[in-house]
N, C-alpha and C positions, 0 to 999 in steps of 0.2 A: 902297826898303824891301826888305830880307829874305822871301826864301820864307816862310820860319817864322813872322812876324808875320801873312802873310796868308793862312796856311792853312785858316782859320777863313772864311772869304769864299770860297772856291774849290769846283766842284760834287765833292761825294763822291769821289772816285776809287776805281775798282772794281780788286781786284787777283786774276787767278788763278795759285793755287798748285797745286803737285801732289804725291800722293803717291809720285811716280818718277818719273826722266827716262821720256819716251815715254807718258805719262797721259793726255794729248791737250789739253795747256795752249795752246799754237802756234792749233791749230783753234779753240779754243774763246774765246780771244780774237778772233782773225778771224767770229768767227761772230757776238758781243757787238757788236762795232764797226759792222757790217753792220747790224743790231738797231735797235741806237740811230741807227745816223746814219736810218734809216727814218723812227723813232718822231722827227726831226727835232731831236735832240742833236748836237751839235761834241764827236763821240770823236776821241780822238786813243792811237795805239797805243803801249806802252812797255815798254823793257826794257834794266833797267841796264846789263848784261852776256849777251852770249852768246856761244859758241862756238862756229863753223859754220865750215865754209870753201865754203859756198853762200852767196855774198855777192851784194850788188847796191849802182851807184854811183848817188848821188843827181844832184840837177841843181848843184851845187855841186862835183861829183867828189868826196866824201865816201863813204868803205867804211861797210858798215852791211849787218844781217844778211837776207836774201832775206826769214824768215819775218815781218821789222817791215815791208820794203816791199811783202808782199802783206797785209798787216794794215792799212796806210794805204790798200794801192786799195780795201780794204775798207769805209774811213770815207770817201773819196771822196777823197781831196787827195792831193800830191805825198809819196813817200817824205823823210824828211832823218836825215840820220847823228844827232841829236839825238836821236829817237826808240830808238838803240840806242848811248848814246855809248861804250861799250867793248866794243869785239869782238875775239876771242882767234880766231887762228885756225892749228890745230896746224899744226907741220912735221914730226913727227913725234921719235923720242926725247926726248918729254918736254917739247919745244921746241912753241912758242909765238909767233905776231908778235903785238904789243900794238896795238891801231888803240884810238885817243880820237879825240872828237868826229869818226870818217871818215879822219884822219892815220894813217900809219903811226910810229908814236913808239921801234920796237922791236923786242928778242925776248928770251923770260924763259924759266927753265926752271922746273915745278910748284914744286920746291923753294922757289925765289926769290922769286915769283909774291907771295904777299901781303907778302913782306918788304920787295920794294920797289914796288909797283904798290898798296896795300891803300890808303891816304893821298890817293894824287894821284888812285886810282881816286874813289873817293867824290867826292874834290870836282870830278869833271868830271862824276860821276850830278847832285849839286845843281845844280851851274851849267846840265846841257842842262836841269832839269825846271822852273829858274826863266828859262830863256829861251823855255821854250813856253808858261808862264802867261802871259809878259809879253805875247807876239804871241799868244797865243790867250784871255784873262782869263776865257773864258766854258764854256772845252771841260770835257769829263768825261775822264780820264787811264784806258784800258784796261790794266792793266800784267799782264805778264807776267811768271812768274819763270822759275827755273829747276832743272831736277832736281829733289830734294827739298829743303824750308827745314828739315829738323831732321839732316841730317848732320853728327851730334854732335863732330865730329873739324873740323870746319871753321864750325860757326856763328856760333863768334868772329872769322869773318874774313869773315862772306859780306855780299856789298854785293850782294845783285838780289835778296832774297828777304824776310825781315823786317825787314830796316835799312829798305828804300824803306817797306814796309806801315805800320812804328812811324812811321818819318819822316810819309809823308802821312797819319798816321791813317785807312788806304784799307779799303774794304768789303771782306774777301777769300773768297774762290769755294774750296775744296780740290775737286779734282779726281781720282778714280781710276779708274782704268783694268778691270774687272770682264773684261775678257778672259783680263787675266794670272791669274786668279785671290786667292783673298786676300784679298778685296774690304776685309771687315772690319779684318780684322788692318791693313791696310793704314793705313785713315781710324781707328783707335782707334788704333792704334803711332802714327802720325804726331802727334793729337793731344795725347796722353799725353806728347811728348817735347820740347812748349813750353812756355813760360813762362806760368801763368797771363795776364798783361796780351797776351801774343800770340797764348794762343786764344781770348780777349774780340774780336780780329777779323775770327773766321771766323765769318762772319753766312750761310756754305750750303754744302752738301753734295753736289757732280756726282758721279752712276755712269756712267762713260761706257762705250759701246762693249756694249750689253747686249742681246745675242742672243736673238731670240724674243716672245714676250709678255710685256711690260712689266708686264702685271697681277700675273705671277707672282713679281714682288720685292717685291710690295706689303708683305709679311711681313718682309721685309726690310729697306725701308725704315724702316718702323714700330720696328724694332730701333734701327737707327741712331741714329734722332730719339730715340728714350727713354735711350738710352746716355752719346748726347752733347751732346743739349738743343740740338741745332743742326738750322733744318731740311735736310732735301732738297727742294732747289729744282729738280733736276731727274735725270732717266733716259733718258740721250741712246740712242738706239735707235745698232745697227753702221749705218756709213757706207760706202758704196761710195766715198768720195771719190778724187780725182784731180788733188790737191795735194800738191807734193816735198818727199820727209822732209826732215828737218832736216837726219838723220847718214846719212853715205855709208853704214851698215851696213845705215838700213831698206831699201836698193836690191834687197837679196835678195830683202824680203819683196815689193818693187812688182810689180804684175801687170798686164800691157798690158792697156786697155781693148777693143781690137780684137776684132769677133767674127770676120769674115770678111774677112782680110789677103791684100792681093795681093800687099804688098810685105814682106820680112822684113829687119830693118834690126839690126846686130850693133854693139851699143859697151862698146868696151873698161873692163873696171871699173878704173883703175887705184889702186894704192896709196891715193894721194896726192889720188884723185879732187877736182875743185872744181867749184864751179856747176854741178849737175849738173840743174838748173831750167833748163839750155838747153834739156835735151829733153823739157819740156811740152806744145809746141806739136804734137808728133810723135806724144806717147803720146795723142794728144786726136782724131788722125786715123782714120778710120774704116776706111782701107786699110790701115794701117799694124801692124807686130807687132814690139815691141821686145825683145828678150836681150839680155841680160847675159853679155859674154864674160871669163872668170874665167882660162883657163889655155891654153896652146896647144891649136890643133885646124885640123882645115882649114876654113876658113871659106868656103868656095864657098854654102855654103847661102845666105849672105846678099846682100841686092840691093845692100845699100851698108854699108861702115863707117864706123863717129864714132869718132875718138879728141878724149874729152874735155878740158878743161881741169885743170891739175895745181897742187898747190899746191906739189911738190917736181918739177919738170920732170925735172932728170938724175938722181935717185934713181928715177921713175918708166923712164926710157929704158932704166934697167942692170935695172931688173926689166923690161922687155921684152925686152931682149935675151936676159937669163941665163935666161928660161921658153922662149925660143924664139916669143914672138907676135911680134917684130920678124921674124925671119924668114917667119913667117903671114904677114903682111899683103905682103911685098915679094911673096911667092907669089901670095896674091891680090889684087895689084895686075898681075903678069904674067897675068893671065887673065881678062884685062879688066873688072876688078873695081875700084867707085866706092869713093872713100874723102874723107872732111872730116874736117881737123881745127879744133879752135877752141883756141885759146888757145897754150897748154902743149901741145896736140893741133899745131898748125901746129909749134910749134919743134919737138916729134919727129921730124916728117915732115922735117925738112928735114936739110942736111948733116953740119953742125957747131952742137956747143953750148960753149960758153965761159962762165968764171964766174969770172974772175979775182980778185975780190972775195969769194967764196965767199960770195955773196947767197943760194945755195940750201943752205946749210946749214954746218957749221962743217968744219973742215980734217979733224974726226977721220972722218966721213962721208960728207962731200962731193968731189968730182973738179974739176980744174980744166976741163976737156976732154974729150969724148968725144963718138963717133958719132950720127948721127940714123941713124933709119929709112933717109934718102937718096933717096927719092921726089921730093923738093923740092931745087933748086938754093938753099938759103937759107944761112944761117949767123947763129947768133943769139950776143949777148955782152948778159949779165947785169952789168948798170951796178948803181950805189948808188941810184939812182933811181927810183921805183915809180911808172908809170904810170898813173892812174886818171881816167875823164873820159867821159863821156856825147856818144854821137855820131850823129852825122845828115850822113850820105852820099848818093851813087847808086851802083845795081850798075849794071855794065857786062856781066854771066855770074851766068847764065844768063838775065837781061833786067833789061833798064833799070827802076829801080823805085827809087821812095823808102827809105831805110835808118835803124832806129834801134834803135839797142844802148848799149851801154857796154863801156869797156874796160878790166881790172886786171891788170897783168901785170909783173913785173921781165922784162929783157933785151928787148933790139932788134936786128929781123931785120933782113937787108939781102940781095940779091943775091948769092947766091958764083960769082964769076967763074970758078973753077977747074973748077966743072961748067956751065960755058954752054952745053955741047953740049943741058942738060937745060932747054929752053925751055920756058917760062913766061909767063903773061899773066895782068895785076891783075886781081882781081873788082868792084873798086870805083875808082872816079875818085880819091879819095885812094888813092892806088896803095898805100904802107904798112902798108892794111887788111886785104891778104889777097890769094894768089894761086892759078892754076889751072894745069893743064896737062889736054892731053889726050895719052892712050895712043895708042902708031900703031895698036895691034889692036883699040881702044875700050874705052873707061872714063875717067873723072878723076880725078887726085888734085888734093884745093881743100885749104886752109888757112883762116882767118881771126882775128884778132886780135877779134872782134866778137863779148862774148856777150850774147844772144836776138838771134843772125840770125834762126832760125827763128820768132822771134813776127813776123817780115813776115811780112804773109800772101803777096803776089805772089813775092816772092823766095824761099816754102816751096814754093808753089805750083808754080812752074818747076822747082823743083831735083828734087820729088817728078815732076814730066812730063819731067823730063828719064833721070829712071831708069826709070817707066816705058817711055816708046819704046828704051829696052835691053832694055829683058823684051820688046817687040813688043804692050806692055798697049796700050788706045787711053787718046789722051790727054784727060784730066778739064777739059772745056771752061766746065764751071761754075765760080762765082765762089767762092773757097776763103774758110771760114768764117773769119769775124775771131776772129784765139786772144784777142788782147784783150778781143772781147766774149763770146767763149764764157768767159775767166776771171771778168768779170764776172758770169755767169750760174750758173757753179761755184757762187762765192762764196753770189750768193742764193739760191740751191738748199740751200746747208750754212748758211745764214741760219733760210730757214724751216722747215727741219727741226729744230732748236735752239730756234725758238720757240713749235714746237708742246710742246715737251718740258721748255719753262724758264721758270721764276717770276721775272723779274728786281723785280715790281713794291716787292719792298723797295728794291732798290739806286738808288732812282731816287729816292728823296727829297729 
């Protein structure tokens, strides 16, 4: 049987909207899901479409967007590409890879986008939301949107916003953001610019992010509910939290939690940034102080550099080179200065990058060839083939220890003979995963194909004692806090703060 015939039997589905990208939709979903799975509901998190290039692969190797698979550890169960079946994730000029169901199927430029992806898009939204009723008959759907639902130049074409809410006839949440200001204008312009039948499904009213005495919106409130007959169901108090933005932009606004850093640790912002959720486990550390490096500068201040993962690798390499951080980093690497890269971060490091397919972009932008950093005796060539897959290793450097990450990445490194003089040694038994060297004057340059090394806690743990005995710090012999359960703990922390502040007991019917 059809979705549609059994929609009518399925628990409520709750959906929030917002009135801006950045409203706090992401969180506030993770916070519902966390809620309900307490109050002992089967949520389950959802979102047609999203656009991030902070992705995470499921246990099926399935791409799918970070903020669905911290929204699932939040309901307790395994992430799956279902959950997010179309993920766009830019290359930049306008360009786009199209990933359904976790596949890469593509790449579209805005223009083209709903002309030819509008169709197929939908019916891959129906098919993941009737393959999670069938295996799950009993859950409640937390769905998320996206940006705003009344982007009057595109509502004819939007599949993650009112199509899914009219589709499951879902309880829907609007959301606004009271930092940016506006508040009002905001949640009455948004209102105002739906369709009778699609503001019949905003059944509440979130202020989020509301500086001070709550008491003092009371007048405000009060406004709302008589304007627009809709209650507020809640006045979410500012959050300290220490959950990664969505968009590589909010990285400006992030602010290391660190009060009292022994260790300062510098990573590269680039372009084309991706997965930048590798380094959660790090901003969570108590020694630890994380910048954001934007432009050339000498970088001695810092104890170690990350060069992140990239979603355009050799577009990112030529803006390292042309600002001159390529040459920062060879400097402080001659001055015995530690450096990781992960991803797109390891293929810079190394000698040569190849693209003879022009995987990383079209002929009008893209290079077939050019230099790495040259730190690393590597040589990487960009196949037609996108690697993605969930993995469970040992390290071998800087200590034997259990491994588990996942991998997404076009092109494959290999050994470059031509610089053998420049010795190297794996970090992992699967030798493929990533390698090391060490300086004759001290320091390392590592690599890794593996993102959340850093959520090992033994293998953060070493790598963070192994840069301390550089500084001459002593080494931290205590058992290094599980990030896993500290994320855990986040999570309920931005749980019960949400339910101090939030009336869900309509949407539970």
């Amino acid at each position: 049987m059809e979705l549609e015939a059994k929609l009518h039997e399925i628990r409520k589905p709750i959906m929030v909207l917002g009135t801006s990208s950045g409203a706090g939709k992401s969180l506030t979903v993770t916070a519902i899901c966390r809620i309900l799975k307490n109050l002992g509901e089967e949520p389950i998190p959802f979102k047609g479409q999203n656009m991030s290039n902070n992705a995470w692969v499921d246990w099926e190797g399935g791409e799918m967007a970070y903020s669905q698979a911290l929204q699932a550890f939040a309901c307790g169960i395994n992430p799956s590409a279902e959950m997010n079946p179309i993920l766009l994730k830019p290359q930049g000029n306008s360009i786009s890879e199209v990933i359904h169901l976790g596949k890469s199927i593509g790449t579209t430029t805005a223009q083209n986008y709903y002309k030819d992806w509008f169709i197929p898009g939908w019916e891959v939204i129906k098919k993941s939301l009737k393959s999670i009723y069938e295996r799950n008959p009993n859950c409640r759907l937390i769905i998320e949107g996206a940006g705003s639902p009344v982007e009057m130049n595109l509502i004819h074409r939007d599949l993650t916003n009112l199509r899914v809410a009219k589709y499951l006839n879902a309880n829907c949440i609007l959301v606004t953001d009271i930092e940016r200001g506006g508040v009002f204008a905001q949640i009455i312009g948004t209102l105002e610019l739906m369709k009778p039948e699609e503001k019949k499904l905003i059944k509440g009213i979130i202020i989020n992010r509301f500086r001070g005495d709550l008491s003092l919106f009371e007048d405000g409130k009060k406004w709302i509910e008589n304007k627009t007959q809709i209650p507020v169901i809640g006045i979410i108090p500012w959050l300290n939290d220490s959950f990664p933005p969505e968009d590589s932009l909010d990285l400006i606004e992030k602010k290391s939690l660190s009060k009292n850093p022994e260790i300062k640790v510098g990573i590269i912002k680039l372009p084309s940034i991706s997965n930048f959720s590798d380094f959660d486990p790090l901003e969570n550390e108590e020694t630890i102080l994380i910048e954001w490096i934007r432009k050339s500068q000498n970088l001695t201040k810092y104890d170690f550099i990350i060069l992140p993962g990239s979603k355009q690798t050799i577009k990112d390499q030529i803006f390292l080179e042309n600002s001159g951080l390529s040459q920062d980093i060879r400097d402080y690497s001659n001055n015995d200065g530690n450096i990781i890269g992960i991803c797109g971060g390891l293929q810079m490091l190394g000698t040569t990058l190849e693209d003879p397919y022009f995987k990383e972009g079209s002929k009008n932008y893209s290079e077939q060839k050019i230099k790495g950093i040259g730190l690393l005796p590597l040589k990487t060539t960009f196949f037609k083939k996108k690697l993605t897959r969930q993995i469970n290793s040992k390290s071998i450097w800087p200590c034997q220890s259990e491994i588990n990450g996942f991998e997404i990445h076009n092109g494959q490194t290999v050994l470059d003979g031509i610089q053998s003089s420049l010795k190297i040694n794996p970090i992992f038994e699967d030798s493929d995963l990533g390698w090391y060297k060490e300086n004759n004057k001290g320091g390392t340059i590592a690599g890794t194909y593996i993102h959340g090394i850093f959520e090992n806690d033994s293998w953060r743990a070493q790598y963070i004692n192994l840069i301390r005995k550089s500084k001459n710090l002593p080494i931290l012999n205590k058992k290094s806090i599980s990030y896993k359960e500290k994320r855990q703990s986040i999570i309920d922390n931005l749980a019960n703060e949400f339910h101090k502040h939030l009336n869900l007991k309509s949407f539970l019917s």
